[in-house]
C-alpha positions as CSV (number, residue, x, y, z in Angstrom):
1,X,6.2,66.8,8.7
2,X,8.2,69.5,6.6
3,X,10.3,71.2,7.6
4,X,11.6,74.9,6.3
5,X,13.9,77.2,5.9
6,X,13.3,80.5,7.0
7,X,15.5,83.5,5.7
8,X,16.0,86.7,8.4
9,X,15.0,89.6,6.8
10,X,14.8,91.3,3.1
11,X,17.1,93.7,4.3
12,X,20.1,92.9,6.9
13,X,22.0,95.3,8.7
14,X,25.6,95.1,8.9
15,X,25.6,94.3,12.5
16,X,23.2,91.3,11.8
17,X,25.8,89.8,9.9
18,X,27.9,88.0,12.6
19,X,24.4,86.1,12.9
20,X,23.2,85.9,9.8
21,X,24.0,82.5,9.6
22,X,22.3,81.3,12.6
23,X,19.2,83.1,11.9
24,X,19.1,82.6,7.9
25,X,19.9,79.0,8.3
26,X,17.5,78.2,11.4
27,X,15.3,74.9,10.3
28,X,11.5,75.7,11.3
29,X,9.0,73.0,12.2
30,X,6.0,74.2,10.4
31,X,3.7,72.7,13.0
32,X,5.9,73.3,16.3
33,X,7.3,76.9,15.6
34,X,7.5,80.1,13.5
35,X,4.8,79.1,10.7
36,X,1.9,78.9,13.5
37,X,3.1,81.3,15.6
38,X,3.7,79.8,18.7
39,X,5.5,80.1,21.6
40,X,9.1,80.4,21.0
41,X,11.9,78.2,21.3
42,X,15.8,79.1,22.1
43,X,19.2,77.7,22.1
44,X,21.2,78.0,24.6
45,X,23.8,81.3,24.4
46,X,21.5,82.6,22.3
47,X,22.2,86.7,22.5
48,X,19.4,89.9,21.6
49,X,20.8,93.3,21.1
50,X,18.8,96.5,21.2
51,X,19.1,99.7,20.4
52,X,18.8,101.5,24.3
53,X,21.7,99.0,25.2
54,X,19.9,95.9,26.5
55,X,21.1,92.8,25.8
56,X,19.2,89.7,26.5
57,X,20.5,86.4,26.9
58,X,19.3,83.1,27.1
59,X,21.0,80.6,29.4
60,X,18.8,77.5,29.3
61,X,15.6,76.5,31.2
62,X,13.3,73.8,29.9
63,X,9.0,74.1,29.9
64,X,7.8,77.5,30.9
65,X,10.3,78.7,33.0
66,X,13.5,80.3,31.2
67,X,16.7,81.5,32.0
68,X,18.1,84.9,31.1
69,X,21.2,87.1,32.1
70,X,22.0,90.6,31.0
71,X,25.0,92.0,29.9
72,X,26.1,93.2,33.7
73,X,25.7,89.4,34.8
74,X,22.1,89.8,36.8
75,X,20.3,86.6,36.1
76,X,16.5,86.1,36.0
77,X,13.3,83.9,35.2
78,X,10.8,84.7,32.4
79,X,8.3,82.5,31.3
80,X,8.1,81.6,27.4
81,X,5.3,84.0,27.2
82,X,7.9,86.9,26.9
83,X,5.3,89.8,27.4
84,X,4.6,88.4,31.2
85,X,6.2,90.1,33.7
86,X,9.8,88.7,35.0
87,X,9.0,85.7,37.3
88,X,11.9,86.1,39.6
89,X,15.3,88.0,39.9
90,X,17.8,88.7,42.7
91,X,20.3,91.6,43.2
92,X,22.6,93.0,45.6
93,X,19.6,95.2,46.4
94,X,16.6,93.6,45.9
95,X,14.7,90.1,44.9
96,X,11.5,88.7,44.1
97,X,9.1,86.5,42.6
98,X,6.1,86.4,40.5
99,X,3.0,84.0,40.5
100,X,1.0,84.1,37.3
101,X,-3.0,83.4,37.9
102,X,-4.2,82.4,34.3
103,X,-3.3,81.6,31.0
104,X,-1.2,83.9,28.7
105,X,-0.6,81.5,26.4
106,X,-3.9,81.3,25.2
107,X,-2.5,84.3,22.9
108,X,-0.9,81.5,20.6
109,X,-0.8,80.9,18.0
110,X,-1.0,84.5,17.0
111,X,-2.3,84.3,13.6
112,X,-6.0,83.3,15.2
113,X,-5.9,87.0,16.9
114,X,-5.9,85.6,20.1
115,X,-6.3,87.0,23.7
116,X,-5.7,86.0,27.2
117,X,-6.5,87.6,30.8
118,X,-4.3,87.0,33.6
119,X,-3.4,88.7,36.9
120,X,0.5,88.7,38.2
121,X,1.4,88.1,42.5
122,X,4.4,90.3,43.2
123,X,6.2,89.0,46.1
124,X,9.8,91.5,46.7
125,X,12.2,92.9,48.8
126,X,14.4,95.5,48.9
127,X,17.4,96.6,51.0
128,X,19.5,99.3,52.1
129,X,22.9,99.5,52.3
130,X,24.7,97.5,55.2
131,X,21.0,95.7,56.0
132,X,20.2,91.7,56.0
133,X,17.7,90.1,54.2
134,X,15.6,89.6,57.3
135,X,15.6,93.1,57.8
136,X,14.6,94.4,54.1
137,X,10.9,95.3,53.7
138,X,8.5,93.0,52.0
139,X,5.9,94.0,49.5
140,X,3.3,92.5,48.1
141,X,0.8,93.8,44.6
142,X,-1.1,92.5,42.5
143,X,-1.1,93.0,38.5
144,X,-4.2,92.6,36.1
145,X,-3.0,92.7,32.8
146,X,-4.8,91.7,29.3
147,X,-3.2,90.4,26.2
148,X,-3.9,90.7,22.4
149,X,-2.3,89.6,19.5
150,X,-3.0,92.0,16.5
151,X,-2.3,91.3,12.5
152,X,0.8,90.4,11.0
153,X,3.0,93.2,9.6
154,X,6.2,94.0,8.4
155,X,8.2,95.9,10.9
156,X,11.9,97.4,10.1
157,X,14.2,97.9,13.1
158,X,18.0,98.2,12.9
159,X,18.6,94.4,12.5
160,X,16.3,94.6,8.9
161,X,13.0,94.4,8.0
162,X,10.5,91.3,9.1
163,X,7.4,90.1,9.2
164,X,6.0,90.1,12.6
165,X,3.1,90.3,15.0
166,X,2.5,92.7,17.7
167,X,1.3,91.2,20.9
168,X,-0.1,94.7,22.9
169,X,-0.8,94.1,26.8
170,X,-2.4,96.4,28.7
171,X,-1.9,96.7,32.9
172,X,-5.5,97.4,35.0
173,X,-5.8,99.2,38.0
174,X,-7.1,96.0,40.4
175,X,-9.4,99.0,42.2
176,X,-10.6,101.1,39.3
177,X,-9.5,99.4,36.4
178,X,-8.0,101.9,34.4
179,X,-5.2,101.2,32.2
180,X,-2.0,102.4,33.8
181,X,0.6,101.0,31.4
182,X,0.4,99.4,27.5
183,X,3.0,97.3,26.4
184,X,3.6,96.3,22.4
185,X,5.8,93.3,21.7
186,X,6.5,93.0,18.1
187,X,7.6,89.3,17.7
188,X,9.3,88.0,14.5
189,X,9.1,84.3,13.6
190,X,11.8,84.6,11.4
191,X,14.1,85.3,14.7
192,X,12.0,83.9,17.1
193,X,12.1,86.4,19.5
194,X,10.4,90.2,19.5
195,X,12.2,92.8,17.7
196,X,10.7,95.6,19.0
197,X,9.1,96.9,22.4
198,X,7.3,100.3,23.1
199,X,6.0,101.0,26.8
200,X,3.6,103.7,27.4
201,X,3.2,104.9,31.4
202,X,0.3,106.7,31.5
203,X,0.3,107.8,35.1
204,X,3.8,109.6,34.4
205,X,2.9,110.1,30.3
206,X,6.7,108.6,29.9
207,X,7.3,106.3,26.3
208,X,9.8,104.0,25.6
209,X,11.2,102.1,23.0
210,X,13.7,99.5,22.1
211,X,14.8,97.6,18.9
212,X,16.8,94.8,17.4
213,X,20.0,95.8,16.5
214,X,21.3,92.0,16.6
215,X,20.7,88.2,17.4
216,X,24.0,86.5,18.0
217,X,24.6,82.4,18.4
218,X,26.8,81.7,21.4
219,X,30.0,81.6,19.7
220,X,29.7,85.0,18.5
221,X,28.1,86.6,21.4
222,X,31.7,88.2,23.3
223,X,31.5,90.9,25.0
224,X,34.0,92.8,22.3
225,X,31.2,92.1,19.4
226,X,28.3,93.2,21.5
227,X,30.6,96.5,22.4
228,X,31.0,97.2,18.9
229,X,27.2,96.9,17.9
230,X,26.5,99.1,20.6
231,X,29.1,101.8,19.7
232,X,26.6,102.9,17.0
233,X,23.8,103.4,19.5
């Protein structure tokens, strides 16, 4: 089995650097990861900074089922399958959890131009101030959503310029099945996570974006660093 070594970008922003190493130097299984596009893989500590200020990290987790906290400390589940709705999360105000009917993976590998269909149970609560658990009201929705993976381009965001894929997911009304929201996930093997992510509500017309700015290893993931990066955003 080879094995190869994948460098990060043709060009690297400055606040790339501090990973540089860890992203130039990552080994890639040919036949596991990045060359086939599969589902990606993380070490733990692992930290993605983007442009609007998130900052994703990845605190371990094992089969489909991954940990993440943000920069403010909230913790949560995604699955491997990044573009799937957050599984589970708790706050001081609010908590829930996700079942996932169906396969997203079937998107992988992504250079076959996949595409999966799968529909999301919310289960959540939220609460007022100075109210219990037991009293916070419960909601329940369902989510129809449909995956694609399109063709392979090369994408520039703040932390350089890479080859990548966009997965786009679109969300169905489950009673008239219009498209009420369209999500773009550009995903870079080369850093093994997506680099870019554009949102388009079309009840409320709103757009977002967000982009790489850096991917830090543990060591260099401090708070200090990530304040830095950020300073220029």
């Amino acid at each position: 089995m080879m094995t190869r070594i994948y460098s990060a970008a043709r060009q690297i922003s400055p606040f790339l650097f501090a990973g540089l190493a860890f992203l130039a130097a990552i080994a890639i299984d040919n036949e596991a990861f990045g060359q086939t596009g599969n589902a990606p893989s993380y070490e733990a500590g692992t930290t993605f900074v983007f442009d609007n200020g998130t900052v994703e990290r990845f605190t371990g987790g094992a089969g489909n089922e991954l940990l993440w906290r943000s920069r403010s400390g909230r913790e949560y589940t995604r699955s491997r399958d990044f573009f799937v709705p957050i599984l589970s999360w708790r706050t001081s105000r609010s908590q829930g959890a996700r079942v996932v009917n169906g396969d997203p993976s079937k998107v992988w590998p992504l250079e076959q131009r996949r595409r999966a269909r799968f529909s999301v149970v919310t289960t959540s609560r939220s609460r007022g101030a100075g109210e219990d658990w037991d009293e916070a009201e419960l909601n329940r929705s369902v989510a129809l959503w449909r995956c694609r993976a399109g063709r392979p381009q090369l994408l520039a965001v703040p932390a350089g310029e890479f080859e990548s894929t966009a997965i786009v997911c679109e969300r169905y009304s489950s009673s008239s099945m219009r498209v009420l929201r369209r999500l773009t996930w550009y995903y870079a093997p080369a850093v093994g996570h997506y680099i870019r992510r554009e949102e388009i509500n079309y009840s409320t017309g709103e757009h977002a974006e967000r982009n790489l700015v850096a991917a830090l290893p543990l060591a260099q993931a401090n708070d200090a660093r990530i304040d830095a990066i950020l300073a220029n955003y």
